[in-house]
N, CA, C and O atoms as a MOPAC input file, in Angstrom:
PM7 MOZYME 1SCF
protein

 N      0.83100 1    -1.19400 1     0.00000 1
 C      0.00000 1     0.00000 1     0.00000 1
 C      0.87700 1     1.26000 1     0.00000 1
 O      0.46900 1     2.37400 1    -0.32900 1
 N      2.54000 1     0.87200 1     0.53700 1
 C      3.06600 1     2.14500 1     0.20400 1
 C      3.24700 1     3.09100 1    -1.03800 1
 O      3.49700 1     4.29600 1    -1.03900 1
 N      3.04400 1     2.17600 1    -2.16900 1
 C      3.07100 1     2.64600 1    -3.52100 1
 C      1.50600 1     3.12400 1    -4.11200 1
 O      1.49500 1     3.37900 1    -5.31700 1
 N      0.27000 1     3.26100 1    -3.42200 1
 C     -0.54300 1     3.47000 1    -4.04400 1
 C     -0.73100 1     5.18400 1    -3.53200 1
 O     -0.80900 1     5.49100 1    -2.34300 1
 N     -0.78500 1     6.20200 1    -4.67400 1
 C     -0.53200 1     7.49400 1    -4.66300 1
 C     -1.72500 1     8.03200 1    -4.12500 1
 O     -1.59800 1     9.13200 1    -3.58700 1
 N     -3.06700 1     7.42800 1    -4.14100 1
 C     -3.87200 1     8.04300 1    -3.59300 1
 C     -5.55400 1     7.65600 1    -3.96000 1
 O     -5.58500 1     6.93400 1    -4.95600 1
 N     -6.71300 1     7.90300 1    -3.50000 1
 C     -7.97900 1     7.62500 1    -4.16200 1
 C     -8.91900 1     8.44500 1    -4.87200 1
 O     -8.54100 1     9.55100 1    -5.25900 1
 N    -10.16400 1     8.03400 1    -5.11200 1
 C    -10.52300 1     8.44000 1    -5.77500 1
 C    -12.19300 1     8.04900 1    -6.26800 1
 O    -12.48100 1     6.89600 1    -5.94700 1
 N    -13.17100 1     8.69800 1    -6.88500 1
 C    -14.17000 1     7.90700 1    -6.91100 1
 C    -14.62100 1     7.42800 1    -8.64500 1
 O    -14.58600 1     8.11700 1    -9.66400 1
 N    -14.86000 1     6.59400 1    -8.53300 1
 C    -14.91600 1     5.76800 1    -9.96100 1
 C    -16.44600 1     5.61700 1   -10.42500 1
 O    -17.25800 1     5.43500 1    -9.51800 1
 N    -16.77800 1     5.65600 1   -11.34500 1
 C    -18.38700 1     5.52000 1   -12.10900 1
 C    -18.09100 1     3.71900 1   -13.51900 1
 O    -17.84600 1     3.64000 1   -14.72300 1
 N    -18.30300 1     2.71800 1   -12.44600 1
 C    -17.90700 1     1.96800 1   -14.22400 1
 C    -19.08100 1     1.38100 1   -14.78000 1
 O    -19.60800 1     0.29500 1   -14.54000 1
 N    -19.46000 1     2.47700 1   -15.72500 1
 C    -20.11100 1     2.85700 1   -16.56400 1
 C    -20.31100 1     1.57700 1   -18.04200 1
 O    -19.45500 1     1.52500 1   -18.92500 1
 N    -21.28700 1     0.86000 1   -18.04700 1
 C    -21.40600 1    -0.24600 1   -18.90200 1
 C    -22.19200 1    -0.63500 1   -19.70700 1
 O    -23.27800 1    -1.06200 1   -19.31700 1
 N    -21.82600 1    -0.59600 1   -21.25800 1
 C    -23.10600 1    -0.81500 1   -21.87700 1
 C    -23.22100 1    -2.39900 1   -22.36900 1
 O    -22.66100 1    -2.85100 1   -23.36900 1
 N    -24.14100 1    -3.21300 1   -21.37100 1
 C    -24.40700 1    -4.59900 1   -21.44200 1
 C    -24.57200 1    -4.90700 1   -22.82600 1
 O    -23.96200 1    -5.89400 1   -23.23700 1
 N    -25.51800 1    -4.03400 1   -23.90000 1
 C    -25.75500 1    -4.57600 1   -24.88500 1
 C    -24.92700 1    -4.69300 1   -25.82000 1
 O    -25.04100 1    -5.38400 1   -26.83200 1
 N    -24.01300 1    -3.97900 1   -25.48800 1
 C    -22.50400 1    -4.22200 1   -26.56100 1
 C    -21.15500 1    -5.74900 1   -26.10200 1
 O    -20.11700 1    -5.86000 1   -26.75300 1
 N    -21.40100 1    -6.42700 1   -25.28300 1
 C    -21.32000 1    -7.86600 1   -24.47500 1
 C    -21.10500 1    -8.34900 1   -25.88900 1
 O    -21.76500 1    -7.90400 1   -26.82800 1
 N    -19.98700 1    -9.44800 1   -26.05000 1
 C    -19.92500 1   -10.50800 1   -26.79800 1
 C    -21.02500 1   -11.43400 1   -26.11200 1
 O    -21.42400 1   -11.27800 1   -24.95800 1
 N    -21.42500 1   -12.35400 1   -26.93200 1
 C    -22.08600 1   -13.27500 1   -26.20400 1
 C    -21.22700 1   -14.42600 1   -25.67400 1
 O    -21.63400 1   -15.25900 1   -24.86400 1
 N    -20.19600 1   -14.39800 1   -26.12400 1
 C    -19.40000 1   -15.33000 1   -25.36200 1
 C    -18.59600 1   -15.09400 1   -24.09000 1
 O    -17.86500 1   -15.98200 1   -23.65200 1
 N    -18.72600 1   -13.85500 1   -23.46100 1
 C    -18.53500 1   -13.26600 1   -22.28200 1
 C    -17.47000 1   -11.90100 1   -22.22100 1
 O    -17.16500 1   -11.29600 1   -21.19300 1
 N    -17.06300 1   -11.63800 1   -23.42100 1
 C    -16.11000 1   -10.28900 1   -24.11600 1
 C    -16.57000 1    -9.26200 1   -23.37100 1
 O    -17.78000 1    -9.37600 1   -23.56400 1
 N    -16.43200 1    -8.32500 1   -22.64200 1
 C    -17.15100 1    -7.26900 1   -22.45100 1
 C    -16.28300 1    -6.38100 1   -22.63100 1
 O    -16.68200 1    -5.29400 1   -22.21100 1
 N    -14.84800 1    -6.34000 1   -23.25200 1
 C    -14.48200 1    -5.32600 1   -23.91900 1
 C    -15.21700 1    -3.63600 1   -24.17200 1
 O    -15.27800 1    -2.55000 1   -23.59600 1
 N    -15.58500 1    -4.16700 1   -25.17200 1
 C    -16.11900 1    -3.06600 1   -25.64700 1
 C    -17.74900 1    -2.66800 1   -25.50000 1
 O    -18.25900 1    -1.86800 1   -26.28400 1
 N    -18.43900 1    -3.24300 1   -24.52600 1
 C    -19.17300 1    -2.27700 1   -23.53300 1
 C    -18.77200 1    -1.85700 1   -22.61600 1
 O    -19.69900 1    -1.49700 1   -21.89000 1
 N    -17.44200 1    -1.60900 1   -22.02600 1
 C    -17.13000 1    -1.08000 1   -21.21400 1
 C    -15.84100 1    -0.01100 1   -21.63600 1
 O    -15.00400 1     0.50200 1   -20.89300 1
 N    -16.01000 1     0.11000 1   -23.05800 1
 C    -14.72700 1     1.10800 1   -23.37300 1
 C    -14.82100 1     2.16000 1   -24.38200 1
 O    -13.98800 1     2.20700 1   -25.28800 1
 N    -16.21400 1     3.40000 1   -24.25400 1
 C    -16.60100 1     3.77800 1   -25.02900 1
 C    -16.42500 1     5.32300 1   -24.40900 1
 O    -16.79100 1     5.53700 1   -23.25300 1
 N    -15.95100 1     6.19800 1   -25.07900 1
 C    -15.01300 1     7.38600 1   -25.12000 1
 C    -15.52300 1     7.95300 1   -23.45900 1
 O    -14.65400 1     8.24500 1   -22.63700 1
 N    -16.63100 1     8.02800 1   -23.20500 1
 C    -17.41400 1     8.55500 1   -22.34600 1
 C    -17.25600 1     7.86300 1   -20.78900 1
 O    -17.46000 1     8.45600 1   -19.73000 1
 N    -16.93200 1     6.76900 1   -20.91700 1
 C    -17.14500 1     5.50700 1   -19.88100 1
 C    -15.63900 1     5.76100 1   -18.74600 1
 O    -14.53700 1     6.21700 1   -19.05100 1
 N    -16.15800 1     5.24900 1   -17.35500 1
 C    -15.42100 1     5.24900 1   -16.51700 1
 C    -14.86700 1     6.82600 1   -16.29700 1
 O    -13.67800 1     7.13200 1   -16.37800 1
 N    -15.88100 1     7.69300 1   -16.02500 1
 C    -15.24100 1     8.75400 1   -15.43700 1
 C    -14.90700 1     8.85200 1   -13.71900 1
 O    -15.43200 1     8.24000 1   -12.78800 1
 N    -14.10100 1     9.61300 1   -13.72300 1
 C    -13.19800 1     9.80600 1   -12.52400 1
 C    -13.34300 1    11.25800 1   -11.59900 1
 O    -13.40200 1    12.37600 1   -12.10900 1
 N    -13.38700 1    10.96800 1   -10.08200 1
 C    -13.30600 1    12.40000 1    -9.41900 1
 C    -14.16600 1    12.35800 1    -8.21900 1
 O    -14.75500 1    11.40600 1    -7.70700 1
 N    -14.10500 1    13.63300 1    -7.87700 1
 C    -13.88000 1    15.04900 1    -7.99700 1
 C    -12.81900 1    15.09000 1    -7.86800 1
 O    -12.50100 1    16.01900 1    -8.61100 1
 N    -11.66400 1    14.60900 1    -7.27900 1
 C    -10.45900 1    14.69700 1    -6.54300 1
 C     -9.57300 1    13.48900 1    -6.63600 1
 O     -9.97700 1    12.33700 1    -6.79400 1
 N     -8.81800 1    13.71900 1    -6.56700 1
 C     -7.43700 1    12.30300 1    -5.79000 1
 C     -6.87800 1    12.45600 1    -4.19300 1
 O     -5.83300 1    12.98500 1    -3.81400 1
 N     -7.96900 1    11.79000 1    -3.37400 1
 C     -7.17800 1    11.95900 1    -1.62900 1
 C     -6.09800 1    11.68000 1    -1.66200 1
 O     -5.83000 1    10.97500 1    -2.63500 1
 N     -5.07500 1    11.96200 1    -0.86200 1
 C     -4.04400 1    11.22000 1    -0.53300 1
 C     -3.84800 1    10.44100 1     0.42300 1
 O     -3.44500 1     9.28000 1     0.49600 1
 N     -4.30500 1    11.49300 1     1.44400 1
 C     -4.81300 1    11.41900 1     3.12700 1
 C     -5.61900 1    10.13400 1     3.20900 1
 O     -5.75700 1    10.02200 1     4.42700 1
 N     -6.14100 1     9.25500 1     2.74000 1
 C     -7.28800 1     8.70400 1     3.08200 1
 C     -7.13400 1     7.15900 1     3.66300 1
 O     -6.39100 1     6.32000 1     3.15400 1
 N     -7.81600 1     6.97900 1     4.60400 1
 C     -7.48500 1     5.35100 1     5.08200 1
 C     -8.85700 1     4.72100 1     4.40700 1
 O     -9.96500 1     4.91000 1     4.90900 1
 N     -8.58700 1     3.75200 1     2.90100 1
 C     -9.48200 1     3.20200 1     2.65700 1
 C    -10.28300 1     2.00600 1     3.23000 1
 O    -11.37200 1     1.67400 1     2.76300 1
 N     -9.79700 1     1.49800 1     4.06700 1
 C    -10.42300 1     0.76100 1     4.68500 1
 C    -11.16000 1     0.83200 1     6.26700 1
 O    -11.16800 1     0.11500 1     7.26800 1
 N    -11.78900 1     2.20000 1     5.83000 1
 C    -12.69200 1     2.42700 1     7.02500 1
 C    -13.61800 1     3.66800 1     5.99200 1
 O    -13.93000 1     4.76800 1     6.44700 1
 N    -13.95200 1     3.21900 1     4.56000 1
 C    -14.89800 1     4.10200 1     4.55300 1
 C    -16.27400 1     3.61400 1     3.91300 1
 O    -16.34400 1     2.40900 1     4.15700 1
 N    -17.17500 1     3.94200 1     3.34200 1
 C    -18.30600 1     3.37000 1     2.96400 1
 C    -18.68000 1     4.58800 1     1.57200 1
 O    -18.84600 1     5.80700 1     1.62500 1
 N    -18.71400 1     3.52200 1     0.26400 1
 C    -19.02200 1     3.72000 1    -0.47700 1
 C    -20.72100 1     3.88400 1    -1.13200 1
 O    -21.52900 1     2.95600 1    -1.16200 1
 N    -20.89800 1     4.85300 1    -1.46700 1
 C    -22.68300 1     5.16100 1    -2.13700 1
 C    -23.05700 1     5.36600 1    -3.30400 1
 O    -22.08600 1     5.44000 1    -4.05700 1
 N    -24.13900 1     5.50800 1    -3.87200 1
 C    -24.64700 1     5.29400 1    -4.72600 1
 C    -26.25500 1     5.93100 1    -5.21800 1
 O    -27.12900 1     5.10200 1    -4.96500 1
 N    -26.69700 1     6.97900 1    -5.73900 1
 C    -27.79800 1     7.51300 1    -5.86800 1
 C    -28.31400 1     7.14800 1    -7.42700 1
 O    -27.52500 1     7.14600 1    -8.37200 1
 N    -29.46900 1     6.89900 1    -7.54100 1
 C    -29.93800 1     7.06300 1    -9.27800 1
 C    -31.33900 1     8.20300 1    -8.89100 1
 O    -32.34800 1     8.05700 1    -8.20100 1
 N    -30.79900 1     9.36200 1    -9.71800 1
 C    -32.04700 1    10.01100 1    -9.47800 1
 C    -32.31600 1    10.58000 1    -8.59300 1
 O    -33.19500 1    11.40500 1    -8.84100 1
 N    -31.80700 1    10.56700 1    -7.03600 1
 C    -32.07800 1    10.85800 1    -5.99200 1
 C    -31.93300 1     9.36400 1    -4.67000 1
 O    -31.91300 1     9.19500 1    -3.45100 1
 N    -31.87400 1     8.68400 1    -5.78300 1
 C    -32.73300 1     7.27300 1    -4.67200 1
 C    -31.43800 1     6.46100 1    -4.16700 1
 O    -30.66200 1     6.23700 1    -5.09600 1
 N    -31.09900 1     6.06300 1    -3.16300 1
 C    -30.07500 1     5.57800 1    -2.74400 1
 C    -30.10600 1     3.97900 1    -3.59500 1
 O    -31.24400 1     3.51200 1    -3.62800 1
 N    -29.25500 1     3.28600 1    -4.12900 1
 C    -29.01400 1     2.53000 1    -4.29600 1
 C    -28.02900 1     1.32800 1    -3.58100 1
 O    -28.31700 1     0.31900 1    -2.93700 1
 N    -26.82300 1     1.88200 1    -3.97500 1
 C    -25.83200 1     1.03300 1    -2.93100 1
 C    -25.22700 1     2.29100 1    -1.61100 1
 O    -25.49800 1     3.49200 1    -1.60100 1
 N    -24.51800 1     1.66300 1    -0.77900 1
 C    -24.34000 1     2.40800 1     0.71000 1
 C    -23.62700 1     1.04600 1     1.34300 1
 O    -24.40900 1     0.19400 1     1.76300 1
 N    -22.40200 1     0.81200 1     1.43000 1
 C    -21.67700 1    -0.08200 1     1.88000 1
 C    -20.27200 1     0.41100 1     2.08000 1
 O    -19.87200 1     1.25600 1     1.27900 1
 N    -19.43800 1    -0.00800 1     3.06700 1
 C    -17.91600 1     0.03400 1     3.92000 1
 C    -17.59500 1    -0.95100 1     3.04900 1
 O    -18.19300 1    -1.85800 1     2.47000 1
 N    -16.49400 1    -0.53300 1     3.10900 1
 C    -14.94000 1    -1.06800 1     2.08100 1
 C    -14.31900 1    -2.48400 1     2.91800 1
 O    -13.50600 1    -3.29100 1     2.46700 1
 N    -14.95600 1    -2.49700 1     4.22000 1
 C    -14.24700 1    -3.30000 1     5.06000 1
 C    -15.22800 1    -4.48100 1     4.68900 1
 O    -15.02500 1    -5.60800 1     5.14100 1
 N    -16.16800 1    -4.23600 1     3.95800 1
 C    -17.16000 1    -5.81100 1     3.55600 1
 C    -16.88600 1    -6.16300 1     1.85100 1
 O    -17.74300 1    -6.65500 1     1.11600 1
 N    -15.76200 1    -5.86000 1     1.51400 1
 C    -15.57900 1    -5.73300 1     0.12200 1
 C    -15.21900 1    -7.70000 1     0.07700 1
 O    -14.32600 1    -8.24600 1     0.72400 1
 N    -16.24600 1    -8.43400 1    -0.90600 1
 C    -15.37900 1    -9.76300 1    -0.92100 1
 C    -14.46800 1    -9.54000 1    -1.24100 1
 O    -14.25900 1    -9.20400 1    -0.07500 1
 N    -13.35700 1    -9.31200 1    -1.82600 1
 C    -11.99200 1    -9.40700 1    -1.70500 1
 C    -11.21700 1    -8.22200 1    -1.21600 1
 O    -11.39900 1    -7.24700 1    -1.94500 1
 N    -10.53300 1    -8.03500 1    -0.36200 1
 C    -10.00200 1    -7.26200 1     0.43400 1
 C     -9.00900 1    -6.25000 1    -0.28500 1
 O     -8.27700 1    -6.74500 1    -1.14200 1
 N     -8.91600 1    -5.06800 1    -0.06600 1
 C     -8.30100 1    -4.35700 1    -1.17000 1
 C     -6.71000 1    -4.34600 1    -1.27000 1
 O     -6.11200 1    -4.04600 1    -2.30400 1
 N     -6.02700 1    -4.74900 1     0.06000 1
 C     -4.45700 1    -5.40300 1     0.32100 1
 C     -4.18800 1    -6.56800 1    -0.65700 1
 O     -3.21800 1    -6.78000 1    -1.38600 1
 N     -5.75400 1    -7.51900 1    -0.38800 1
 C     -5.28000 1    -8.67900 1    -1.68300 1
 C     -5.49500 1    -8.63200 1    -2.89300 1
 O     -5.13300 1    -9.47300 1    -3.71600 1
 N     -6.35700 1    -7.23300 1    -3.18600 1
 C     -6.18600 1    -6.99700 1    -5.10200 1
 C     -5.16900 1    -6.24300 1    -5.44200 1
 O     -4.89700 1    -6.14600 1    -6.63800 1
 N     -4.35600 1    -5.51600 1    -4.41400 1
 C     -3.25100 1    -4.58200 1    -5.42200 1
 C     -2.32100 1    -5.66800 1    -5.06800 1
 O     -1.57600 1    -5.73800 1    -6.04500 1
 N     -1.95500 1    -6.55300 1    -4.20900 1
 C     -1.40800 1    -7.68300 1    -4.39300 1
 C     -1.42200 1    -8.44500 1    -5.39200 1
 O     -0.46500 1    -8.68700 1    -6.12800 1
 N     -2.76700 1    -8.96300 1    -5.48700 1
 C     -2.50200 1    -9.51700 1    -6.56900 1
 C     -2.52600 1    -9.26700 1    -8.00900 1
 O     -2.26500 1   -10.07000 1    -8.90400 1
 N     -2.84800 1    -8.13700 1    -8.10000 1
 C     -2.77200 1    -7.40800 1    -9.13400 1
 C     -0.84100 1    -7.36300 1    -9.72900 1
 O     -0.30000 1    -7.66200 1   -10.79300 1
 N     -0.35300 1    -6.86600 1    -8.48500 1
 C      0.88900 1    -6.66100 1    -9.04300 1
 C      1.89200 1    -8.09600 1    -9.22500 1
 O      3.03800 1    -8.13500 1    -9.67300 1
 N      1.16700 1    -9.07200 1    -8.79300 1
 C      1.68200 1   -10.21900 1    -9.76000 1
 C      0.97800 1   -10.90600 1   -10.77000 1
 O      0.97000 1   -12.13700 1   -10.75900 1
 N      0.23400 1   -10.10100 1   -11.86800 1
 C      0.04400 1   -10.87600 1   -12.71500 1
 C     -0.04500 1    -9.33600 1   -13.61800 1
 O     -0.50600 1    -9.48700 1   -14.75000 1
 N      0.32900 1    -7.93500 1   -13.25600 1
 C      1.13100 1    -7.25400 1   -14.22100 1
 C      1.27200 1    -6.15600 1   -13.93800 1
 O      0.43300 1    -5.60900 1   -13.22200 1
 N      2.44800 1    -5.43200 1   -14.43500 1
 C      2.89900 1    -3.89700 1   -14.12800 1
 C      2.25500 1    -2.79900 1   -14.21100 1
 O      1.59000 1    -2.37100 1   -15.15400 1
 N      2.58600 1    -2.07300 1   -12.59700 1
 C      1.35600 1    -1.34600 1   -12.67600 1
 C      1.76400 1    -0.32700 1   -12.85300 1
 O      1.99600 1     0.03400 1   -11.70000 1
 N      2.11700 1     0.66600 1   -13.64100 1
 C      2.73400 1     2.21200 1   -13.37800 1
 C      2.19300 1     3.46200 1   -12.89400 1
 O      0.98000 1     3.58800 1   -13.06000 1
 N      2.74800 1     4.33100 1   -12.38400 1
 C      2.30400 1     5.60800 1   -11.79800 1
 C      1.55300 1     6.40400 1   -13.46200 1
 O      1.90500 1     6.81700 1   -14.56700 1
 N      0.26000 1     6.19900 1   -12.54800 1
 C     -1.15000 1     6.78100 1   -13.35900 1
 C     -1.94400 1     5.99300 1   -13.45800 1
 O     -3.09500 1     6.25700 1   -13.80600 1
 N     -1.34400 1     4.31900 1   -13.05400 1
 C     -2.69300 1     3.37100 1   -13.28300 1
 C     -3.68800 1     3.79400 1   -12.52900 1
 O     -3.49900 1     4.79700 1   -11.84100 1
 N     -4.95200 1     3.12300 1   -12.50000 1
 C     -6.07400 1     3.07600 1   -11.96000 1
 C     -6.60200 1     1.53000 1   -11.53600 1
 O     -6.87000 1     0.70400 1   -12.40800 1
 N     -6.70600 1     1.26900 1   -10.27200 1
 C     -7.70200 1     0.04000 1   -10.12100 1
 C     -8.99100 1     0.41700 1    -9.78700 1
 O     -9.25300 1     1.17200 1    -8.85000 1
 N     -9.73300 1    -0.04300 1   -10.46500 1
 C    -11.50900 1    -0.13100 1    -9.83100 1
 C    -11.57600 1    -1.09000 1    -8.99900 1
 O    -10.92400 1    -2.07400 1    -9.34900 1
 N    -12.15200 1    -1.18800 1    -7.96200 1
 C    -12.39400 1    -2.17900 1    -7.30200 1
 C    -13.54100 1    -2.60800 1    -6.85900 1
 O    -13.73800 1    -3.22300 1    -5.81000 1
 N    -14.51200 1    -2.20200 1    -7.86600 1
 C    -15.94800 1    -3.05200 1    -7.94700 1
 C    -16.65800 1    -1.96600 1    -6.69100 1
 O    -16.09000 1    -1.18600 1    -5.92600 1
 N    -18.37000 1    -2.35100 1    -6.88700 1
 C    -18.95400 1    -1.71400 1    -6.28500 1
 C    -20.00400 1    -2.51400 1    -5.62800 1
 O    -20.46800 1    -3.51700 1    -6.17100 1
 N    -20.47700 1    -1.99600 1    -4.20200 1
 C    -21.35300 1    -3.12700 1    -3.22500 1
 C    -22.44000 1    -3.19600 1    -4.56400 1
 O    -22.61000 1    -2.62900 1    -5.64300 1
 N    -23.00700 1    -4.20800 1    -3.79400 1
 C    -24.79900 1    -4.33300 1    -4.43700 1
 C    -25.61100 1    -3.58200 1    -4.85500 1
 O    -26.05800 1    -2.82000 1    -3.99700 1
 N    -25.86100 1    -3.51000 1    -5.48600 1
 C    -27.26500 1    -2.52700 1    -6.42700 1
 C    -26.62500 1    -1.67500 1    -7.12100 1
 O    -26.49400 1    -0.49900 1    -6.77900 1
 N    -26.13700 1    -2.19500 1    -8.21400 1
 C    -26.01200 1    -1.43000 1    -8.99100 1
 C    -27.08500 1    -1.50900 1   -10.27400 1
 O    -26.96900 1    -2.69300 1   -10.58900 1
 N    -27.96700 1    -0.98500 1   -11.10400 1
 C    -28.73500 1    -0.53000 1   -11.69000 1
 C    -28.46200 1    -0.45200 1   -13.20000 1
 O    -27.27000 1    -0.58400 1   -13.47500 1
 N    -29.28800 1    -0.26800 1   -14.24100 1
 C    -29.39700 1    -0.04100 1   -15.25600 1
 C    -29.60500 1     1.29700 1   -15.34300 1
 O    -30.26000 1     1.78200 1   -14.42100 1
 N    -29.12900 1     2.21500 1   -16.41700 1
 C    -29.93100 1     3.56600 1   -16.34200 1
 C    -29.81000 1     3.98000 1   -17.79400 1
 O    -28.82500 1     3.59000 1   -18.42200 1
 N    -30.90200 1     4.88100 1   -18.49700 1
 C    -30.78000 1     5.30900 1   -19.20800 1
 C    -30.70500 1     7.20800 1   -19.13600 1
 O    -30.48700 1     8.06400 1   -18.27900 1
 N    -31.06100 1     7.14800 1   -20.71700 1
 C    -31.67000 1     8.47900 1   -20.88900 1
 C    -31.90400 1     9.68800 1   -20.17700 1
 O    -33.10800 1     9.93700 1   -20.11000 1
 N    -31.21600 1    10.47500 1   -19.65500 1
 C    -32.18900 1    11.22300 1   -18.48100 1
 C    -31.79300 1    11.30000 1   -17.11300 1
 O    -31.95600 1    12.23000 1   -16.32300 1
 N    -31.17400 1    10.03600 1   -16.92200 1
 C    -30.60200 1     9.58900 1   -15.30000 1
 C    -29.66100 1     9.81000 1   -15.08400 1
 O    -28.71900 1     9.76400 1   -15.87500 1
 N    -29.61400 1    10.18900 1   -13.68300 1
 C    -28.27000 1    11.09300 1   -13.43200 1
 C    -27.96100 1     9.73100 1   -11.93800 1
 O    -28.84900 1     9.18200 1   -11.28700 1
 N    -26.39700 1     9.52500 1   -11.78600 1
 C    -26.20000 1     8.74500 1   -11.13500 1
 C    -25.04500 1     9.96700 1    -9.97200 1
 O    -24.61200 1    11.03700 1   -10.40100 1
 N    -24.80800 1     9.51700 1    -8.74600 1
 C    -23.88900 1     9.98300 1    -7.80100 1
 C    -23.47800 1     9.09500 1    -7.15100 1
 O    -24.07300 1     8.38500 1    -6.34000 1
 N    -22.24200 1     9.08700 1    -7.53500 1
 C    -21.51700 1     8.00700 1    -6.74200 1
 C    -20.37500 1     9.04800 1    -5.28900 1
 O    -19.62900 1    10.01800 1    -5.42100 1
 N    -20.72400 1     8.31800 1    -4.18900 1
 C    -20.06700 1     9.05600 1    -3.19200 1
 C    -18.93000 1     8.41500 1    -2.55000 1
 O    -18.59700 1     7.24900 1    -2.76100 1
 N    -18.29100 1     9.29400 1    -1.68400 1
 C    -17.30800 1     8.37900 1    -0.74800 1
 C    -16.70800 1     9.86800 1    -0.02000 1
 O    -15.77900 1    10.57100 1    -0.41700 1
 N    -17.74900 1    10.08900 1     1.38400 1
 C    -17.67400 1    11.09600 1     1.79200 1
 C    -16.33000 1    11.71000 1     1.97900 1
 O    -16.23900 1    12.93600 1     1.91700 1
 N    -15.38400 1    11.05000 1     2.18100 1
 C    -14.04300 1    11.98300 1     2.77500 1
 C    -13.52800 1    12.24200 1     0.96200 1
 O    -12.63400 1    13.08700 1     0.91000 1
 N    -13.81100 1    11.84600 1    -0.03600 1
 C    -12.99000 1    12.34900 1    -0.96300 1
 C    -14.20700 1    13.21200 1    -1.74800 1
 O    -13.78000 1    14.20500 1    -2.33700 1
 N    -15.88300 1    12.94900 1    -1.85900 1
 C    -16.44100 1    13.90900 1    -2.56000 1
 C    -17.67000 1    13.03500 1    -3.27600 1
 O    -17.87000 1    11.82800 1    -3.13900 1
 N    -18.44300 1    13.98800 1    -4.08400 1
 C    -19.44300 1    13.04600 1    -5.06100 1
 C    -19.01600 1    13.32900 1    -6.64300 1
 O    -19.12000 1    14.45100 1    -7.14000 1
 N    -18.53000 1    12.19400 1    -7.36000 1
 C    -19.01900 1    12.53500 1    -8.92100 1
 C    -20.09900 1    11.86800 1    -9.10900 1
 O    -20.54600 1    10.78500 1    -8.73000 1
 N    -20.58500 1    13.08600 1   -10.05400 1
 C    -22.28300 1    13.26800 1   -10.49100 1
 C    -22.05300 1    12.83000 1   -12.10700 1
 O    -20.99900 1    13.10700 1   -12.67800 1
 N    -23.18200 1    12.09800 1   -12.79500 1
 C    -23.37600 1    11.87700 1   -14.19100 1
 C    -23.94400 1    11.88000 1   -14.74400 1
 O    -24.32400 1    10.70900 1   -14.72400 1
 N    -24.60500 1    12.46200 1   -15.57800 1
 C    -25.99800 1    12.73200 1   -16.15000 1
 C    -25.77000 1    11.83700 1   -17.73400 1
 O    -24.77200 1    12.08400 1   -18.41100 1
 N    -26.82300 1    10.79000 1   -18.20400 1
 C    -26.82500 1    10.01100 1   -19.20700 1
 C    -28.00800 1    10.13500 1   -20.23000 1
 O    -29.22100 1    10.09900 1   -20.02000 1
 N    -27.09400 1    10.34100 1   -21.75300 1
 C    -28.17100 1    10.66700 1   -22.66600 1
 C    -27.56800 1     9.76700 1   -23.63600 1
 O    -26.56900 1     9.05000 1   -23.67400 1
 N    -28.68600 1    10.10900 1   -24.52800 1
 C    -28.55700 1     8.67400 1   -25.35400 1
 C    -27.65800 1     9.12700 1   -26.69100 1
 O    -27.70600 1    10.20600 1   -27.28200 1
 N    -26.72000 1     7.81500 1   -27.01700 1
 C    -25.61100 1     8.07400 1   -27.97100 1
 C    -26.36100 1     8.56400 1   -29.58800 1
 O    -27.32700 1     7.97700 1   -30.07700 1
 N    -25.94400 1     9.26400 1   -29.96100 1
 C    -26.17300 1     9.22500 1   -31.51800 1
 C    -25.14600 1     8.51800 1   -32.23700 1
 O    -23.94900 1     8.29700 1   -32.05300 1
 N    -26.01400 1     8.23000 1   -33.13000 1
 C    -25.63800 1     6.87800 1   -34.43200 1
 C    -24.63100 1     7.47000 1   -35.09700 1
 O    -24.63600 1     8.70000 1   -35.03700 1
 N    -23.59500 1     6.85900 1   -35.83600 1
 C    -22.93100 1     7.74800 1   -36.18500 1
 C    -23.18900 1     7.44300 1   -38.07100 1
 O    -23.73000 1     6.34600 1   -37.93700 1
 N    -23.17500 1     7.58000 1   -39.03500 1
 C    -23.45500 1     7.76800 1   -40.24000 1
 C    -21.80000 1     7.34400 1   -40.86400 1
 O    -20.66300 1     7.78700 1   -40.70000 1
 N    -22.52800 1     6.07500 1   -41.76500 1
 C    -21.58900 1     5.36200 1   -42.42400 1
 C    -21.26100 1     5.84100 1   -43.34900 1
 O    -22.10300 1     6.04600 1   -44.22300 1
 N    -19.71600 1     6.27400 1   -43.57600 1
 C    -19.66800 1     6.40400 1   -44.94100 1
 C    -19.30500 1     5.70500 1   -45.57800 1
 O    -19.30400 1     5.91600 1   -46.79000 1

């Protein structure tokens, strides 16, 4: 943990219907817009005493401590860093409690984590883009 520079709050942002059917999810999850980041980077922060949230709309969704995470966050940058190099600027996500939601059109999501802040997201629908 001495090497991790600091936190942060993550949105991972997924469009199911773009799923290989053979379990690829590549590219619903890698579309110019996806996985935004913020408000901030703590430095200060002891992650394992805080509790992560979740609003759609207003409505609480998820609301869970880091200390109930199934896999413990000592044993993912662990094991992360043996099975590949991680350099200064990576990013790990490390998944989010229960309820996470579908949303379209219109819906604005807030993801919290009081000591570092809320990013807010408001979702509209992609335009097609015209073949040439």
């Amino acid at each position: 943990m001495d090497y991790v520079f600091g936190y942060t709050v993550g949105n991972d942002v997924t469009a199911p219907q773009f799923f290989h059917q053979d379990g690829h999810w590549t590219i619903g999850k890698s579309f110019d817009t996806f996985t935004p980041l913020g408000p901030v980077i703590e430095t200060e922060l002891d992650p394992f005493t805080v509790k992560v949230e979740a609003r759609l709309n207003g409505v609480e969704k998820q609301n869970s401590a880091t200390e109930l995470m199934i896999i413990p966050i000592r044993r993912m940058v662990s094991y992360l860093t043996k099975v590949m190099t991680l350099k200064p600027g990576d990013v790990i996500l490390t998944g989010s409690p229960v309820g996470a939601e579908f949303v379209g059109a219109g819906d604005t999501i807030e993801c919290k984590i009081e000591e570092i802040g809320t990013l807010r997201n408001s979702f509209v629908l992609a335009k097609e883009q015209v073949k040439s």
